[in-house]
Structure formats: C-alpha cells, structure tokens
C-alpha positions in Angstrom: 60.0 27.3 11.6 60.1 24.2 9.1 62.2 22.8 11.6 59.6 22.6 14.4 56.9 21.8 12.0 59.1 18.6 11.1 59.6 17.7 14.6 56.3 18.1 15.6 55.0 15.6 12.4 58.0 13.2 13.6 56.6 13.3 17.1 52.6 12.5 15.8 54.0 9.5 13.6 56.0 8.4 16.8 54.2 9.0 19.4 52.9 6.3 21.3 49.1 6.8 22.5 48.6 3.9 25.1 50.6 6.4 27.0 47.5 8.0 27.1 45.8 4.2 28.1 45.8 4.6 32.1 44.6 7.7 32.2 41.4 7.2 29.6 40.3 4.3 31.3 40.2 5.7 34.9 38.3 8.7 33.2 35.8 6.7 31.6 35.4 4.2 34.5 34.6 7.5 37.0 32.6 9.1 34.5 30.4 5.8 33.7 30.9 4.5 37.5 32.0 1.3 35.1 35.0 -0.7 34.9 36.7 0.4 31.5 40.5 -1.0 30.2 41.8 -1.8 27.1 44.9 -3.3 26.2 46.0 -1.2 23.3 45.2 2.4 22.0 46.1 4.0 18.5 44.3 6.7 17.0 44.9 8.4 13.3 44.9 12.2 13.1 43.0 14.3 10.8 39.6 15.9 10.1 38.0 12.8 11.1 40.5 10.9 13.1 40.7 7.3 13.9 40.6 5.6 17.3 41.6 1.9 17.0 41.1 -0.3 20.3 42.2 -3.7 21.1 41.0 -6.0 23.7 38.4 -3.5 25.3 36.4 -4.5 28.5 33.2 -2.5 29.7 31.9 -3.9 32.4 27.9 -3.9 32.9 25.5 -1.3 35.2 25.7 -2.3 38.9 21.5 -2.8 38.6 21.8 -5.3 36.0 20.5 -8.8 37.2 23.8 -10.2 34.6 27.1 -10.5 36.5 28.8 -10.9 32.6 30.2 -7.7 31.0 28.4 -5.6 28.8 30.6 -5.0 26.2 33.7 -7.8 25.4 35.2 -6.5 22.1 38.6 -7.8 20.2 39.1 -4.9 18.0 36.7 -2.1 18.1 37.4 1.1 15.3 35.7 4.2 14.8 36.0 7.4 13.4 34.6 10.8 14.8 33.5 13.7 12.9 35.0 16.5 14.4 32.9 19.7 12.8 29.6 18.3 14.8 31.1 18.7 17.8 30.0 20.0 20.6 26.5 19.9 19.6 27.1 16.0 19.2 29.3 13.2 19.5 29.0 11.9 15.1 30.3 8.2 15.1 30.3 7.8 10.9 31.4 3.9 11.2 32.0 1.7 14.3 33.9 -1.5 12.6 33.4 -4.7 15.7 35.9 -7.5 15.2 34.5 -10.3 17.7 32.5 -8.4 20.0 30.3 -9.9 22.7 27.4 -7.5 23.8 24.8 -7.7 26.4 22.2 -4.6 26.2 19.3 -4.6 29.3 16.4 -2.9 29.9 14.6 -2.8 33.2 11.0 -2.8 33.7 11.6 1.3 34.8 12.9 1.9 31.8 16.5 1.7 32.8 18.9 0.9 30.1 22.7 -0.4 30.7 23.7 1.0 27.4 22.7 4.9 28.3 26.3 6.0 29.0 25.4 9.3 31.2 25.7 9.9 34.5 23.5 8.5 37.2 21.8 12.2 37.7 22.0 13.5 34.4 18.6 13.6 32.6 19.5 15.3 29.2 19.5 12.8 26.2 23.1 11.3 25.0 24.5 13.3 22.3 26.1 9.9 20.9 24.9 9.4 17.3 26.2 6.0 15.0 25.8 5.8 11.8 26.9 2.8 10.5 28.0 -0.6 11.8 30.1 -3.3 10.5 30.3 -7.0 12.3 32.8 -9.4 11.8 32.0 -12.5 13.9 30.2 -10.7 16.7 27.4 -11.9 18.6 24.8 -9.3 20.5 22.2 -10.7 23.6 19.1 -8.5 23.8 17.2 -8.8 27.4 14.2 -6.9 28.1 13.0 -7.5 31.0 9.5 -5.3 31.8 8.2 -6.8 27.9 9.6 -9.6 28.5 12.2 -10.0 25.8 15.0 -12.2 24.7 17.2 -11.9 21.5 20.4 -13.4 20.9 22.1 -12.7 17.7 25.2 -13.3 15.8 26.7 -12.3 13.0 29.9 -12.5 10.2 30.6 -11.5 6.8 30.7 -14.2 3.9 31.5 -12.0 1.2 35.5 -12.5 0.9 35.9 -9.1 -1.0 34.3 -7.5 1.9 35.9 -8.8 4.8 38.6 -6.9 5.7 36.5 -3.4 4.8 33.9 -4.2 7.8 37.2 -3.7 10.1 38.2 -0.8 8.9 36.2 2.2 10.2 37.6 4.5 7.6 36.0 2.3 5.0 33.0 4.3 3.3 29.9 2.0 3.6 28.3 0.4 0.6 25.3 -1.5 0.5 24.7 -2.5 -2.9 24.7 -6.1 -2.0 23.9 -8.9 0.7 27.3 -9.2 2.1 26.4 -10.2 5.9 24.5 -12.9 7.4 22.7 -12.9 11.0 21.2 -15.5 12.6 19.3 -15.0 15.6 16.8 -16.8 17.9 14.8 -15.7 21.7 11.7 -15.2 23.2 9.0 -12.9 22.8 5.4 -13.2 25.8 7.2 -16.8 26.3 6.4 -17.3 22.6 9.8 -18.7 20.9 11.4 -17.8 17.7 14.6 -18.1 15.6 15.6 -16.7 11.9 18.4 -15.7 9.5 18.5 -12.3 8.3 20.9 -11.3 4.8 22.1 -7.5 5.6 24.6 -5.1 3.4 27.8 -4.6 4.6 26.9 -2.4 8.0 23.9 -1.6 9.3 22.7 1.5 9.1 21.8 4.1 11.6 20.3 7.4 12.8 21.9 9.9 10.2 23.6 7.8 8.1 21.9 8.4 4.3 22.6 4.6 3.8 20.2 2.5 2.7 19.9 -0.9 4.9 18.9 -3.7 3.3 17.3 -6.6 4.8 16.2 -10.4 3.3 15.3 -12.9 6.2 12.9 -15.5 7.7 11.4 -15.8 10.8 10.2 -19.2 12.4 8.0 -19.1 15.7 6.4 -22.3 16.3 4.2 -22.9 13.6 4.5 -19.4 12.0 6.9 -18.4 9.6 7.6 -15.1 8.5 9.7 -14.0 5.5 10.5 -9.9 4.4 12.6 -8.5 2.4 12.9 -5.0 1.6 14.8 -1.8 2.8 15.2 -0.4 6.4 16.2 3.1 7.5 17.1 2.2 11.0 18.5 -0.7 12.4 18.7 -0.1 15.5 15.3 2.2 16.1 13.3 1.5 13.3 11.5 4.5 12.1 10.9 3.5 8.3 9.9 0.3 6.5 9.4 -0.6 2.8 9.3 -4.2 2.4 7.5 -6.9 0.7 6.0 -9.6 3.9 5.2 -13.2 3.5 3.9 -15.3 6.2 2.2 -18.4 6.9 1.1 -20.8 9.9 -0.9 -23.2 11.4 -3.1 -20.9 13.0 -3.7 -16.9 13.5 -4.4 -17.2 17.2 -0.8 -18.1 17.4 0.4 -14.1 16.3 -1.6 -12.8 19.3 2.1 -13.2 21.5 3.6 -11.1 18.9 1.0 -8.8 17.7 -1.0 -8.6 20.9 -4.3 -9.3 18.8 -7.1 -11.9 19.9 -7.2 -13.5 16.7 -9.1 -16.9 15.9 -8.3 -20.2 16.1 -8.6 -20.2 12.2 -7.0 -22.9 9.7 -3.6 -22.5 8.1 -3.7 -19.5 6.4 -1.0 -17.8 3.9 -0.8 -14.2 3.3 1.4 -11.8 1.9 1.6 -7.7 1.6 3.5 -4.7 1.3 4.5 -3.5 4.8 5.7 0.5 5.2 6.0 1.6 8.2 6.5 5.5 8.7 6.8 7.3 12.1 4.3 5.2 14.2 2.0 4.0 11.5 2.5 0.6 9.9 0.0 -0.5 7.0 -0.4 -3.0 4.8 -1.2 -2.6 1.1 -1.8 -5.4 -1.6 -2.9 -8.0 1.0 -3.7 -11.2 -0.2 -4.2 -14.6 1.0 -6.1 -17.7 1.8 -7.3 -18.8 5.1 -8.3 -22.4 5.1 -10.0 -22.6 1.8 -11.4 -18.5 2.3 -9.7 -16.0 -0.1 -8.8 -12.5 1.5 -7.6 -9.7 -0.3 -7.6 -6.1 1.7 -5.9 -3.5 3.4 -4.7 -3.4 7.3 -3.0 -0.2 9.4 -1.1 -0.4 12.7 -0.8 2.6 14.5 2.0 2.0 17.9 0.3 4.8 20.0 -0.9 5.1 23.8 -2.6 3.6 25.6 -3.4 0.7 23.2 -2.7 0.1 20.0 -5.0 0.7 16.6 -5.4 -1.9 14.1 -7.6 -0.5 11.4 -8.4 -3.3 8.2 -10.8 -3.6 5.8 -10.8 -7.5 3.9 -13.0 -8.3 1.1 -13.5 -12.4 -0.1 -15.0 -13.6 -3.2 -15.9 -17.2 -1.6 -15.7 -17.4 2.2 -16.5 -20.4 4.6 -17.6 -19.5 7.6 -15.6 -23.3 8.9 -12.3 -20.9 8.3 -13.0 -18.1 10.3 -15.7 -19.0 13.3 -14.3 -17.4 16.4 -13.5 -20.9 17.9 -13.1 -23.5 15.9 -13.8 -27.0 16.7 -15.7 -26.0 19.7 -19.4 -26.7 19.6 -19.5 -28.5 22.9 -20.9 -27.1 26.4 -19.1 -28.1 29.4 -21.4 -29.7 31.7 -20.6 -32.0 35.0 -17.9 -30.0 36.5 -16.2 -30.9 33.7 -13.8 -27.7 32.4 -14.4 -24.9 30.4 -12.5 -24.7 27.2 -9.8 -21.0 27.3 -8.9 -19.5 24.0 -5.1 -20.9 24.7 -6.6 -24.3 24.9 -7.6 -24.2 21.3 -4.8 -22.1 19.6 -5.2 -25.0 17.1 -7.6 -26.9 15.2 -6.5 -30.7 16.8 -6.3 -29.1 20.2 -9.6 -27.7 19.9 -10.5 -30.8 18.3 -9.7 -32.9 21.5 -10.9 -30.7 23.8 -14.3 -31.1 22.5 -13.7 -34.6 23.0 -13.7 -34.0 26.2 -16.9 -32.1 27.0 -20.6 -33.2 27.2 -21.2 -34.0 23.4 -24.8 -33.4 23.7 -24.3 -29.9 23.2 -23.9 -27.5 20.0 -23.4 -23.6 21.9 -19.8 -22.8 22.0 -17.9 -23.2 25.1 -15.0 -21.6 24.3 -14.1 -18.7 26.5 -12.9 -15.4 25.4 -10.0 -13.6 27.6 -11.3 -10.7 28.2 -7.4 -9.5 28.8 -7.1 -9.6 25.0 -9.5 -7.0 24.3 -8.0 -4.8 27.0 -4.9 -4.0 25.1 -6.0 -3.2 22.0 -8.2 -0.9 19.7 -10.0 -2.0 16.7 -11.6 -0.7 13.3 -12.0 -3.1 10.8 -14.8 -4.5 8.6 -15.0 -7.6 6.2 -17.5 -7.9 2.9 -18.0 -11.7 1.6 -20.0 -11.8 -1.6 -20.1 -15.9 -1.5 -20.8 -18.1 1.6 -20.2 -21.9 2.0 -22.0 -23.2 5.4 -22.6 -26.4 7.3 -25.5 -28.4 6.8 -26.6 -26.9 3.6 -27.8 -23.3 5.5 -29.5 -20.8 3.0 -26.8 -18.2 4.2 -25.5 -16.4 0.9 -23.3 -13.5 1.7 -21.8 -11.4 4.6 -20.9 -8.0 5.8 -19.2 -7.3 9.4 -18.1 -4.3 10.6 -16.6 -4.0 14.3 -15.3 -1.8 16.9 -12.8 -2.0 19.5 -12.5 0.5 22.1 -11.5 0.6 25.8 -12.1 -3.2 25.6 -15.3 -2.9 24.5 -16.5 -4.1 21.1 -19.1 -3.4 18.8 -19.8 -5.2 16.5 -21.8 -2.4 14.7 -22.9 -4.9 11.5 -22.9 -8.2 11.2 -25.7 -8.8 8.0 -25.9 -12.2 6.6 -27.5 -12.4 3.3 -30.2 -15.7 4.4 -33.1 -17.3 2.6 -33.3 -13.7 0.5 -33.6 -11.9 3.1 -31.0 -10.8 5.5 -29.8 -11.8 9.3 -29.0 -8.0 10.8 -26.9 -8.5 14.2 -25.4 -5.9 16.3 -23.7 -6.5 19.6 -21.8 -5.2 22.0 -19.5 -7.0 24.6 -17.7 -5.2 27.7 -15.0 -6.8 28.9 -13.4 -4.0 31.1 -14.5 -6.9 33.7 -13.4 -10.1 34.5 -16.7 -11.3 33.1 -17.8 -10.1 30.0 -21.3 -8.3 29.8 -22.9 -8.7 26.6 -25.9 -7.6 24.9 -27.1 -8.9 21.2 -29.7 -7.7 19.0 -30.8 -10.4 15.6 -33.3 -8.8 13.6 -34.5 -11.4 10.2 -35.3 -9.5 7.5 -38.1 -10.3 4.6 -36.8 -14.1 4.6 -38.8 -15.7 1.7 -40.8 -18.6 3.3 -39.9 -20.2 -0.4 -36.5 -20.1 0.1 -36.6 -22.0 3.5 -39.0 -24.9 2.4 -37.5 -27.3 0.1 -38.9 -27.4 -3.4 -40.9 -30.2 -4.1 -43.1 -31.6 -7.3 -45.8 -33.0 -4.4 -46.1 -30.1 -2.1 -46.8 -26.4 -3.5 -44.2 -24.1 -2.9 -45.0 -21.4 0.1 -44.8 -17.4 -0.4 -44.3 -14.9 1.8 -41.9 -13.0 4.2 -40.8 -14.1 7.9 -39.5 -11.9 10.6 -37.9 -11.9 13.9 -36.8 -9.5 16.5 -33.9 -11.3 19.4 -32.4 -8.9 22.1 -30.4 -10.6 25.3 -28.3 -9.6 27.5 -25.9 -11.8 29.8 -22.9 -12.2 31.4 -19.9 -14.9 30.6 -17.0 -15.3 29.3 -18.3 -18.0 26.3 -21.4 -18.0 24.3 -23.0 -20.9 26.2 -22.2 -19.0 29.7 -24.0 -16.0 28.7 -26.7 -17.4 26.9 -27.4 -19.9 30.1 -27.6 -16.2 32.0 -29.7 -14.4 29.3 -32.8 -12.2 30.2 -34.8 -10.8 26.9 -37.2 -11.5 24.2 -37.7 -13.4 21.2 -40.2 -12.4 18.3 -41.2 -13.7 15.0 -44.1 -13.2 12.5 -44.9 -14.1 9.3 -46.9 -11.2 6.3 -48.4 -12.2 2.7 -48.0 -15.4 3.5 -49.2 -18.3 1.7 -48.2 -22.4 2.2 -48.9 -25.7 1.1 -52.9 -26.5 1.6 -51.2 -30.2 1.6 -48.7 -29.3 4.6 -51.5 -27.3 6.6 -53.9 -30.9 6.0 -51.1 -32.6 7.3 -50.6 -30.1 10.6 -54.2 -30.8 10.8 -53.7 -34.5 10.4 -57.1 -34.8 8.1 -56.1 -37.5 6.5 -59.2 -38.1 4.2 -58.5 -34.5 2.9 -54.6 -35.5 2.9 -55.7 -38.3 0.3 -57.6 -36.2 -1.4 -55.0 -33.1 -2.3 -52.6 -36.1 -3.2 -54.9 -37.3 -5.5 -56.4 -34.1 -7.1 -53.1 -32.1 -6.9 -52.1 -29.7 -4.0 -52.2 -25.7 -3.9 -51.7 -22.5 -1.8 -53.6 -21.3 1.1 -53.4 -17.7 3.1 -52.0 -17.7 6.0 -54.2 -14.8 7.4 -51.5 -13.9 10.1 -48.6 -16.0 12.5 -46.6 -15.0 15.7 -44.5 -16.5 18.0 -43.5 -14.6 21.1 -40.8 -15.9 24.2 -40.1 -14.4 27.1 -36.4 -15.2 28.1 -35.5 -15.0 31.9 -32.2 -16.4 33.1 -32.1 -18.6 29.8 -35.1 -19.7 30.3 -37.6 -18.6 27.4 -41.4 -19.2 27.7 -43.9 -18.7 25.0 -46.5 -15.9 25.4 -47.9 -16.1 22.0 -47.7 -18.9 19.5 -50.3 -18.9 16.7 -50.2 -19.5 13.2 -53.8 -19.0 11.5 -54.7 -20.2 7.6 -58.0 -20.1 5.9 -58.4 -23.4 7.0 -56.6 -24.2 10.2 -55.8 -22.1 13.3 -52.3 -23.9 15.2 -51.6 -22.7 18.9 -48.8 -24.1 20.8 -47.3 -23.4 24.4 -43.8 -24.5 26.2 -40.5 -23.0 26.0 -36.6 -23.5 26.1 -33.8 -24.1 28.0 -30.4 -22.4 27.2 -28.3 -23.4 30.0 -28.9 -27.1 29.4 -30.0 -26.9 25.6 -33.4 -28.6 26.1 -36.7 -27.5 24.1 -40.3 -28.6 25.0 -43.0 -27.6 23.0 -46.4 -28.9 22.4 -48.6 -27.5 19.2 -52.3 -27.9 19.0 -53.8 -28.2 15.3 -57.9 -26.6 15.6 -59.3 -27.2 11.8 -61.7 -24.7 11.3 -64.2 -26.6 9.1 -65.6 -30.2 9.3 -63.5 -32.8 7.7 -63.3 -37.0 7.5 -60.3 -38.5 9.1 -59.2 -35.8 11.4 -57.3 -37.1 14.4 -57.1 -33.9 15.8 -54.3 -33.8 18.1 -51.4 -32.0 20.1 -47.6 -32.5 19.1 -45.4 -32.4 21.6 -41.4 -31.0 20.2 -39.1 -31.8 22.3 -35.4 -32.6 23.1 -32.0 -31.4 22.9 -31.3 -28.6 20.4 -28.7 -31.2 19.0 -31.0 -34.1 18.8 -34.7 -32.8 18.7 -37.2 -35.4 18.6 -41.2 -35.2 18.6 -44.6 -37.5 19.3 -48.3 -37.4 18.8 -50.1 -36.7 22.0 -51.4 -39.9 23.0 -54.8 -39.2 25.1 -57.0 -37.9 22.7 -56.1 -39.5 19.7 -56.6 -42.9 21.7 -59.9 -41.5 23.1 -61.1 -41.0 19.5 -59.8 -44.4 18.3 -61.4 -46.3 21.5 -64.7 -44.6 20.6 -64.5 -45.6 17.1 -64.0 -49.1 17.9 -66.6 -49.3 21.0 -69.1 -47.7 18.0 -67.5 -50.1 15.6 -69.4 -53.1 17.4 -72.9 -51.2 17.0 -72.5 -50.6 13.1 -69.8 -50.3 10.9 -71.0 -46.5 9.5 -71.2 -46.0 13.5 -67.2 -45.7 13.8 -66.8 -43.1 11.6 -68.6 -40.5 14.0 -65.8 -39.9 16.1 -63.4 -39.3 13.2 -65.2 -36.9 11.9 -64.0 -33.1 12.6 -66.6 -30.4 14.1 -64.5 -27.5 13.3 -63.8 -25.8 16.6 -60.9 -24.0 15.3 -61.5 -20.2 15.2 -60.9 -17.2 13.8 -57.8 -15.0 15.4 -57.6 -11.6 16.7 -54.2 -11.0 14.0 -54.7 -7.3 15.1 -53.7 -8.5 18.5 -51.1 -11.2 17.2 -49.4 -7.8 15.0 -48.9 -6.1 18.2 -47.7 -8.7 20.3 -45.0 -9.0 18.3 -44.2 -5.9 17.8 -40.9 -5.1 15.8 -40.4 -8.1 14.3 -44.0 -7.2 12.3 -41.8 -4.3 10.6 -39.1 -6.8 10.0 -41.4 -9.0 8.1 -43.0 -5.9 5.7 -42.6 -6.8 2.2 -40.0 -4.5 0.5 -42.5 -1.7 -1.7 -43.1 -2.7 -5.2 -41.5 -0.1 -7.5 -44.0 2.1 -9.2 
C-alpha cells in the first residue's frame, strides 16, 4: 500500500500537464466557438489548486467590430476554490503578468467577455475575487453608450512585486501599492487620469477592501476622490471623499447627463456613498463664481430616467453666477443665428456669441435643448438669504424650488424677496416636443412704493404697496422666442398709496406750483387708486386700462409693447384737477427699445398754448398769462371700476393685516 501511495506522489510531482495542453485548448475553443492555445500549462494540487499559464491567446467574439484578440496574456495564475463547486466557478486571485485585454459591448447588449455558449441564457457562474496587474494594459469599448477607456497598469512598490504574480499570494490592501493611468471618451467628451490602488482589485465576494486615490481631467474639469470601493469591476458601494472643479458646470452635462448652466468656475467638494443604485452627496460645499453653496444632492440610476434630488442653501448669492445662460442678453435678429446651449458652454464663448447678435436687445437668446430635459428627472430646491444684482435691483433674497418629470419642469417656486415685497413665479415648460411650450405666472407682492423711489432730502418719500399679476403662454426654445409668441395678460395696481405732491406737480408740469413746493417744502398726497392693464396677443401687449388718480391729478395713458422686437410706445396724459398758474398741460410720449428707452413732450399742444401766449402777449403783457393758466378738467375716477379691471393683482397689492 505505501508503495502505490509513493508512486502515485512521484507521478503528481512528475507529471507533466501540457500533456494535457492540446486537448484543453480544443475544448475551450469548441466550447467558446473561440480560438484558445497556450504555450505552457502547470497546475499545483490541493484544496485550492493552482493553474499557472504561459503565453495564453483568446481570440475575440466573431461579432466584434475589433479583428485584435481579446485576451493576450504573458503569464496568467489563478487559484480555484474547489468546495464552491458546482454551484460556482470561485476564482480567489487571478495574478496578470503583461496582459493585453480588449472587453466590448454592443449596443444589444452583447458582451465579448460572457464566456457561455451562443444559446445558453443562464448567468455565468464565474465569480473573481481579486486581481493583481503587473504591467498590463485593459481597452474598454462600449459601443451603444458610446464609451472608450484604455487603461494600464504596474506595481511600484518593490516589496510587492513579485506577490501580484503569484496567485496563491493572500491579498492585502493596507497600502497604495499600484498605479493606473487611464484616458478615453465618454458622449465624445474626453478624459484622462491616474488612479493609486492596493495591491489587487477587489471583486464580487472578495471581503477586501479596495482602496482608490485618483484624479480625473476632462477638458476643463478636474475631478479628484479618494476613498474605499467594494467593487472594482461592478461598482455597488462607494465611501469616498470628492473634489472637483472646472471652468463651467454645463461642461458635466456629457458625464452626468444634467442640463446644467453655463455658470462661472465653480469648486466643490462632498462626501460621495453610493449604495445599491442610490448615490448622495453629504457635506457639500463650494463656491460658484463668487456664490457660496453648501447642501445635499442624491442620485438615484433607475429606469427610465435618472433622479437627481438636491437641496443647496447660500448665505450671499449673485445671480451673475448662476443665470441659466450667461453672457447672453442679446436677441438674434436679421437671419442672424440663434445662440444653442453648446455654443455657450463657457463664459468667453458666450461672450462672443453675443458679439455677434443684434446688440439692441436685452431678452435672452439662448436656446434650451429640449433633449436635455428628456433624460432626466429632477427634485431640487435652492434658499439664498443674500442677493447681489445688476444695476443696483432692490432684489434681497431667493427661494426656488423645481420639478423635473417626463421632460417637463415645474418650477413650483421661484420667490424673490424685492423692494419688501416679494416676486412669486411659477412656471412650467414641456419639452416632450421639439419646441418647448411654456406657460409663466409673476405675481408682485406688497412692494413698498418707498423702497422703489430713491430717497431724497427734496422730494417726500412715497408709501404704499404695488401689485402685479403676469400669465403667458408661448412656444420656443429661448426666452426671446417664446416671449415674441406670447398670448396673456399683464396687471398692476397700486393700495394706500401716497407720493410726492412735488413729483405729481411735476407729472402735471405746473410749474408755478413746482416753484412753489420747492420753496415752501414738499409733502405727501393720496393716491386715491392706480391700474395698469395689457392685453398681450402674439407678443404684442396693448393697454386697456392705464390710470393713476391723486387728490390732485388724474394721469391716463394708452399704447403698448412689442416683445418680438423689444420696442415700447407709450403716450401718458397729465389732467390736473384744479386750476393752477404755469400748467403746460401735455401728453408724454415713452418710447424706444427696452434697452435704450427714451421719451418727449408732445409737441402740439404745448406749442398751441405757447403761440397763444405770445399772439396775447402783443395785446397786454397780463394778457399772456391766460393761456397758461389751468381750468382743471381732470376728473374724478371710477377706482371701483379700476379695482376690478385689474382684478388679481388688487389682492396682490392688499396690505399685509396689522397685528392686533
């Protein structure tokens, strides 16, 4: 008995396995329908034997669009866990001396490294749980995303580099032993990075932590992590620390798929965990331009679009940072072109566009892809307790809140705190079209008519709350396109008010009581009621009401607007209501461009009156005075008819109730 026992240990130590060569690689080659050799086998008994190939060609799928091989591999090792079988194939290490691998993927989902049969539909039963790389090199091509990825890889640390050959090595990954570098393409947008690993990556099974330290650069954008992940290969738990900066956020949308302003370079940083198909994004902090942001985000990879939910808080935000298209005030006009998002991905490109376009104009031109909104959903909401503005606006705080949903958004609040009141905007924009459909409500709330007129020691400061009511609806795919297409209504009012009796004189233009407040000191009048009402039809708006009545003057005025071309003509008629010296009575015409308004006195009459003063003036000198003096046609208005005219924007204007 010990006799065949020895001779059976004599003939395992001497046996030679590439006996066993030629038939293993015409098994595998039928079985894959692949061209399989190698040109050396050995393998190492025992509970969780050894197999040790040399020179090992696998040749790609028949369907691959590559003619190269799919695997090209100097030395491959691995080990096998024999008490998992059959219920699966357990690979503990696979140790790769200079391999060169190409994995595909096909737009049906076809993948060159699924090993099974052509028929077969059950899943592999191949599980790895660690890898080790010494001077290897991997190419990724996806080609339904489209994706590109081409990585390699060696092992610096000289205490650990004759471990990552050996597959019977246990794994350790107490330290950053193995460097990658890797570049490609992701949406056509390009990137490249290094990446610091332990000594193998770690896969499905394996208990071992993998640790990753790395940088990412994609154009402007650069993205560094580091942190611990639980698998390399299909990544299914994240817990790292995220730093990234750029020139500009529109430039993630390739990566992230989200139609994100062309904003200022921003920097921000977070802890990223990402656990089953969730990714959020605690402790975020950051500036954007000169904006603070501090907040929370979530990710959730589900079907059929994606969720981002975030909710971002700023102490001192300015609106320069974050306006949807920045740089792009202009209107195209001419035939000249229309500016796309892509064309203003960045602040000098935007910049020079505008450069480009009819200057003359203020609404943005930008358009909005529609696409973008198609492939994602969207929860998120932003509070700013501090606003800096252009041109000295009285806007003094902020609160958004949207929603994204089947590519239609809501933008359920949009409250600017203005002039103590507030601005309170909804809208709603479908873009499940070509064209987006949009429809926009602006109510102004209780703005103090103080807050809106300049103080000054000459002129008596006004009192009172203002209020307006917008709704329109249009079709475009930029602001200026839709509003050139708008059909709605535009109200405003005015309740308790009170203004300068010197600015009402001046509307008036009675200049001998002009003289007289500057003189004897000005104060307040009532303004007994005030409306302004257009009617807006294919962005065209026409007045229906305009009225403003005092104790002393009632003002009417007539005309209307023009969105398309961004043109305003309005003409406003003072009518004092009691006799005065030195009132030229006479219409003002407004008028202009909304980027360069410009106005004029009325010509006719006053030159009427001033030719019959100086035809009089020839009779007697106390004779010329007749026609500058006022007879007071200006009367009394129906404000019970001027309330309901305009309608909600009367509620808008209430006074909030005194407390009791």
């Amino acid at each position: 008995m010990l006799a065949v026992v020895t001779a059976l240990v004599i003939l395992v130590l001497l046996f030679d396995w590439n006996w066993f060569r030629p038939p293993l690689e015409r098994y595998i080659s039928q079985k894959t329908q692949r061209e399989f050799r190698i040109s050396d086998l050995h393998v190492e008994l025992g509970f969780v034997p050894t197999i040790r190939m040399r020179d090992v060609y696998f040749s790609n799928a028949d369907w691959s669009p590559q003619h190269e091989a799919m695997a090209k591999i100097e030395m491959l090792e691995f080990s096998v866990s024999l008490r998992d079988l059959p219920e699966k194939i357990l690979i503990p290490r696979v140790a790769l001396t200079k391999p060169d691998l190409v994995f595909e993927r096909l737009p049906d989902n076809r993948k060159n490294w699924i090993l099974a049969e052509p028929t077969e539909t059950t899943p592999s039963k191949l599980r790895i749980s660690t890898l080790s790389v010494d001077h290897g090199r991997l190419r990724y091509l996806d080609h339904g995303e489209p994706f590109e990825l081409d990585v390699q890889g060696s092992t610096f640390d000289p205490a650990t580099q004759e471990k990552v050959k050996d597959a019977d090595a246990p794994p350790s990954n107490v330290r950053y032993t193995t460097q990658y570098k890797f570049g490609g393409k992701y949406h056509d947008a390009a990137f490249s990075g290094t990446a610091l690993t332990g000594e193998v990556l770690s896969f499905q099974e394996s208990g071992v932590p993998f640790p990753v330290k790395g940088s990412l650069i994609a154009g402007t954008t650069k993205v560094e992590v580091e942190g611990t992940v639980a698998d390399a290969a299909n990544i299914s738990a994240i817990d790292t620390r995220l730093y990234i900066e750029g020139q500009t956020l529109a430039n993630l949308y390739p990566f992230l798929l989200l139609p994100l302003p062309a904003s200022p370079p921003y920097r921000l940083k977070g802890h990223l965990v990402l656990k089953g198909n969730q990714y959020t994004m605690d402790d975020l902090a950051g500036k954007i331009g000169s904006t603070d942001v501090t907040g929370k985000a979530r990710y959730t990879d589900r079907k059929p679009r994606p969720l981002l939910e975030a909710e971002l808080h700023s102490k001192l935000l300015n609106m320069a940072d974050l306006g949807p298209m920045i740089g792009v005030q202009t209107k195209g006009s001419g035939g000249k072109p229309a500016i796309s998002q892509a064309e203003t991905r960045t602040r000098p490109a935007a910049k020079a566009k505008e450069q480009a376009i009819d200057p003359n104009h203020i609404l943005p031109a930008g358009s909005f892809d529609g696409s973008r909104l198609q492939k994602i959903d969207a929860e998120a909401s932003l509070v700013a307790i501090k606003l800096v503005v252009p041109k000295a606006l009285p806007l003094e705080s902020l609160r958004a809140s949207l929603s994204l949903h089947d590519a239609i958004l809501k933008l359920t609040q949009l409250d600017f705190g203005f002039a103590g009141g507030t601005i309170a905007s909804q809208a709603v924009l479908d873009a499940r079209e070509p064209t987006i459909k949009s429809d926009v409500k602006i109510n102004l709330r209780r703005v103090r008519l103080d807050r809106l007129i300049p103080e000054s020691p000459t002129i008596a400061q006004g009192a009172g709350y203002v209020g307006a009511a917008l709704q329109l609806k249009g079709t475009g795919n930029s602001i200026a396109d839709a509003a050139a297409k708008a059909d709605g209504r535009i109200a405003a009012t005015i309740a308790n008010g009170r203004i300068s009796n010197l600015m009402d004189a001046a509307s008036g233009l009675q200049g001998g009581k002009v003289l007289g407040l500057l003189v004897g000191g000005d104060r307040l009048i009532t303004v007994n009621c005030g409306g302004m009402v257009f009617d807006v039809k294919g962005g065209r708006g026409t007045s229906t009401l305009f009225v403003v009545d005092t104790e002393q003057t009632q003002i009417l005025g007539i005309g209307g607007f023009d969105l398309e071309h961004e043109r305003f003509d309005i003409t406003v008629a003072p009518k004092p209501k009691s006799p005065g010296v030195l009132s030229l009575r006479t219409p003002v015409r407004l008028y202009g461009t909304f980027k360069q308004p410009d106005f004029e006195i009325v010509k006719g009459p006053l030159l009427a009156r001033v030719g019959g003063a100086l035809a009089l003036a020839a009779a007697g000198p106390l004779a010329a005075l007749v026609p500058l003096i006022e007879t007071g046609p200006g009367e009394e208005t129906n404000c019970g008819a001027v309330s309901r005219e305009v309608g909600a924007a009367r509620a808008q204007a209430k006074p909030p109730e005194k407390r009791k």
